[in-house]
C-alpha positions in Angstrom: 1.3 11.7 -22.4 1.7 7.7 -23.3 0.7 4.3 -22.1 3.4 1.7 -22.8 3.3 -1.9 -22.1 6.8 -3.5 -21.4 6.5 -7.2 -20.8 8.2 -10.3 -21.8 6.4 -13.3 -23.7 6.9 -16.8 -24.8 7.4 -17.6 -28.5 3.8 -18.2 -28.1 2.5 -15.1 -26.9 2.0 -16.5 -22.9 3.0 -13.9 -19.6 2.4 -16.5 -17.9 2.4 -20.5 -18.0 -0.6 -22.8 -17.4 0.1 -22.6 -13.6 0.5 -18.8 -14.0 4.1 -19.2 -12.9 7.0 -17.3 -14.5 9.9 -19.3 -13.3 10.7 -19.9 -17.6 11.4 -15.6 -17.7 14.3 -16.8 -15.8 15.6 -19.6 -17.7 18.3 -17.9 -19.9 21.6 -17.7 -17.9 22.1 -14.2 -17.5 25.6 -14.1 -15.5 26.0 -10.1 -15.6 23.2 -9.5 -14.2 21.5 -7.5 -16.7 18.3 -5.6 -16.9 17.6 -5.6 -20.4 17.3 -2.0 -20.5 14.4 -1.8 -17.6 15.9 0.7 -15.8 15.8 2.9 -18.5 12.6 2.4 -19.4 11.4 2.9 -15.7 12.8 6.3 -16.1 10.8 8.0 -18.7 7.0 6.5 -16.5 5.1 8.3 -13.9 3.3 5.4 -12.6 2.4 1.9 -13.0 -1.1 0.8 -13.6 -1.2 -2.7 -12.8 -4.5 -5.7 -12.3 -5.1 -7.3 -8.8 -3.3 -10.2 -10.0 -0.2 -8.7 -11.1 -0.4 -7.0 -7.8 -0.8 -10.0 -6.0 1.6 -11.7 -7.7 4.5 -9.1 -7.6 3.5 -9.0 -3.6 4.3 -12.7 -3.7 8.0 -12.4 -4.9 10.2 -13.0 -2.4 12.0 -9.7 -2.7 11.8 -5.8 -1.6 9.4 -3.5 -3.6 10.3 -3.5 -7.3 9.2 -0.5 -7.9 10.2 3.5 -6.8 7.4 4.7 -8.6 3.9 4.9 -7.4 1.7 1.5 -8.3 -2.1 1.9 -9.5 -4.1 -1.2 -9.2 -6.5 -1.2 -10.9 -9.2 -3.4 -9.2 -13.4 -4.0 -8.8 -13.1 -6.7 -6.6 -10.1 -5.4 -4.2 -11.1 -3.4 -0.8 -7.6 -2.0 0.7 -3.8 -2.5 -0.5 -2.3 -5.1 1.6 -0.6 -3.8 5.2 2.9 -2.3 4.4 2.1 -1.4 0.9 -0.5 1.8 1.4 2.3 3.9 0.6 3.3 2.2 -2.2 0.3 0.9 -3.8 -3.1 2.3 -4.6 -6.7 1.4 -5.6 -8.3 2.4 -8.8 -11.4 1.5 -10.6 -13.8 2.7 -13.2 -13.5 3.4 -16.8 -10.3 3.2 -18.2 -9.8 6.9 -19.8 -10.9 8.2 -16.5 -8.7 6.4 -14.6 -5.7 7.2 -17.4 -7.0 11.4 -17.3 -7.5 11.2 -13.1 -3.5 9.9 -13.2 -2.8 12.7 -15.1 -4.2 15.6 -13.5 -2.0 14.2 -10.3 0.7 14.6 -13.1 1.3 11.1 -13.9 1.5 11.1 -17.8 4.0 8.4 -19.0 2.0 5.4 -17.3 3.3 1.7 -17.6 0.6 -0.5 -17.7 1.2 -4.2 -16.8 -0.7 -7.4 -16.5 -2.3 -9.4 -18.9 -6.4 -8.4 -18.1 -5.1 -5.3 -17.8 -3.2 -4.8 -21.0 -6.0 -6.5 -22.8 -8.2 -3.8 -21.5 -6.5 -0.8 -21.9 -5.9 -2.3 -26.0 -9.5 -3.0 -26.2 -10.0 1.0 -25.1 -7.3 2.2 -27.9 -5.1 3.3 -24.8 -1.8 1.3 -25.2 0.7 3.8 -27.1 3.7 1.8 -27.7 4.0 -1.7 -26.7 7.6 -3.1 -25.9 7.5 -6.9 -25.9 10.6 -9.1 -24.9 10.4 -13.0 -26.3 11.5 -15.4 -24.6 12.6 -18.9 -26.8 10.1 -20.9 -25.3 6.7 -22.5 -26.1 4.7 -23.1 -23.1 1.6 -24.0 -25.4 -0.6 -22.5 -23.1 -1.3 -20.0 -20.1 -1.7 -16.3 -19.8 -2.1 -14.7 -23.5 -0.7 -11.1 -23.8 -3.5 -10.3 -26.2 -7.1 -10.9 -26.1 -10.2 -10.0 -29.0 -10.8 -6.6 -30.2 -13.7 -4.9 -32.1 -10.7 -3.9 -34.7 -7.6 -4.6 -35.1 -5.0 -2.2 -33.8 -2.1 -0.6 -36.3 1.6 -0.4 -34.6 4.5 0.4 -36.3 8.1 -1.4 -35.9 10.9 0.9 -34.7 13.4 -1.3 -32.7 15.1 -4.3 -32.2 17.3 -5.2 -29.7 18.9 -8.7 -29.1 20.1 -9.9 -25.6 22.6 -12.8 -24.3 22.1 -14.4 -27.7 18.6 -15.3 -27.1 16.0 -13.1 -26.2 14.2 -10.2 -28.6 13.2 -6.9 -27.3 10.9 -5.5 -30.1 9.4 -2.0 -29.6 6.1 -1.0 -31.5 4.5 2.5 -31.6 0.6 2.8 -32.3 -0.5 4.4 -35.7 -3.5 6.5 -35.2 -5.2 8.3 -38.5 
């Protein structure tokens, strides 16, 4: 059982820009097509646990569902998933390690978790088991952080470095507990 966080950052630490927009992920030409390894990744998870406002934003794209696995949002404030995504999509609240042992009795065990509240959170908890962070050359010099405050800092170890089209880092980090 693991919680990963795979998400892509500016040389800054931002998700997102002052506007929340991500229109710089998609600066870097990327003529192939590629998917940075995504795919892959989306393989080994059970489930997403995302925030409202990922939700909402990811809802926003103008594209099909990203996603073939089921989508957790986790959310206080929200009453009902959006028409057309109830079989897609579903609510979640309460405390974090519920919510994460709830997931797995349904036997989701391998759970991405994305958004920037929501990352924060599940760090705050001790709950993020490896964190895979893709940078992206560019300041923004403000917006969404990736990372918030924490009652202690947080050990992770190095094991990976991968380089794409000449510009972006994929780093992968595993917690150190003990």
């Amino acid at each position: 059982m693991a919680n990963y966080v795979y998400i892509a950052t500016s040389l800054d630490g931002f998700i997102a820009d002052q506007n929340n927009q991500l229109d710089w992920l998609h600066e870097i030409p990327n003529p192939e097509g590629s998917d940075f390894g995504f795919q892959a990744f989306m393989d080994q998870v059970d489930a997403l646990v995302m925030g409202r406002n990922t939700f909402e934003t990811v809802v926003g794209f103008d594209c099909d569902w990203p996603y073939s696995k089921p989508v957790y949002v986790l959310s206080n404030s929200l009453s009902a998933i959006p028409d057309g995504y109830q079989d897609k999509a579903f609510l979640v609240s309460g405390d974090l390690k519920q919510v994460v042992n709830e997931l797995a009795t349904q036997g989701m065990h391998n759970l991405y978790i994305d958004g920037g509240k929501t990352v924060q959170s599940f760090l705050r908890e001790d709950l993020i088991d490896e964190l895979i962070i893709t940078t992206i050359p560019t300041v923004l010099g403000g917006g969404v952080p990736l990372f918030g405050e924490l009652a202690a800092p947080l050990r992770f170890r190095h094991v990976e470095s991968q380089r794409y089209l000449n510009s972006l880092v994929k780093n992968r980090f595993v917690r150190v507990r003990g």
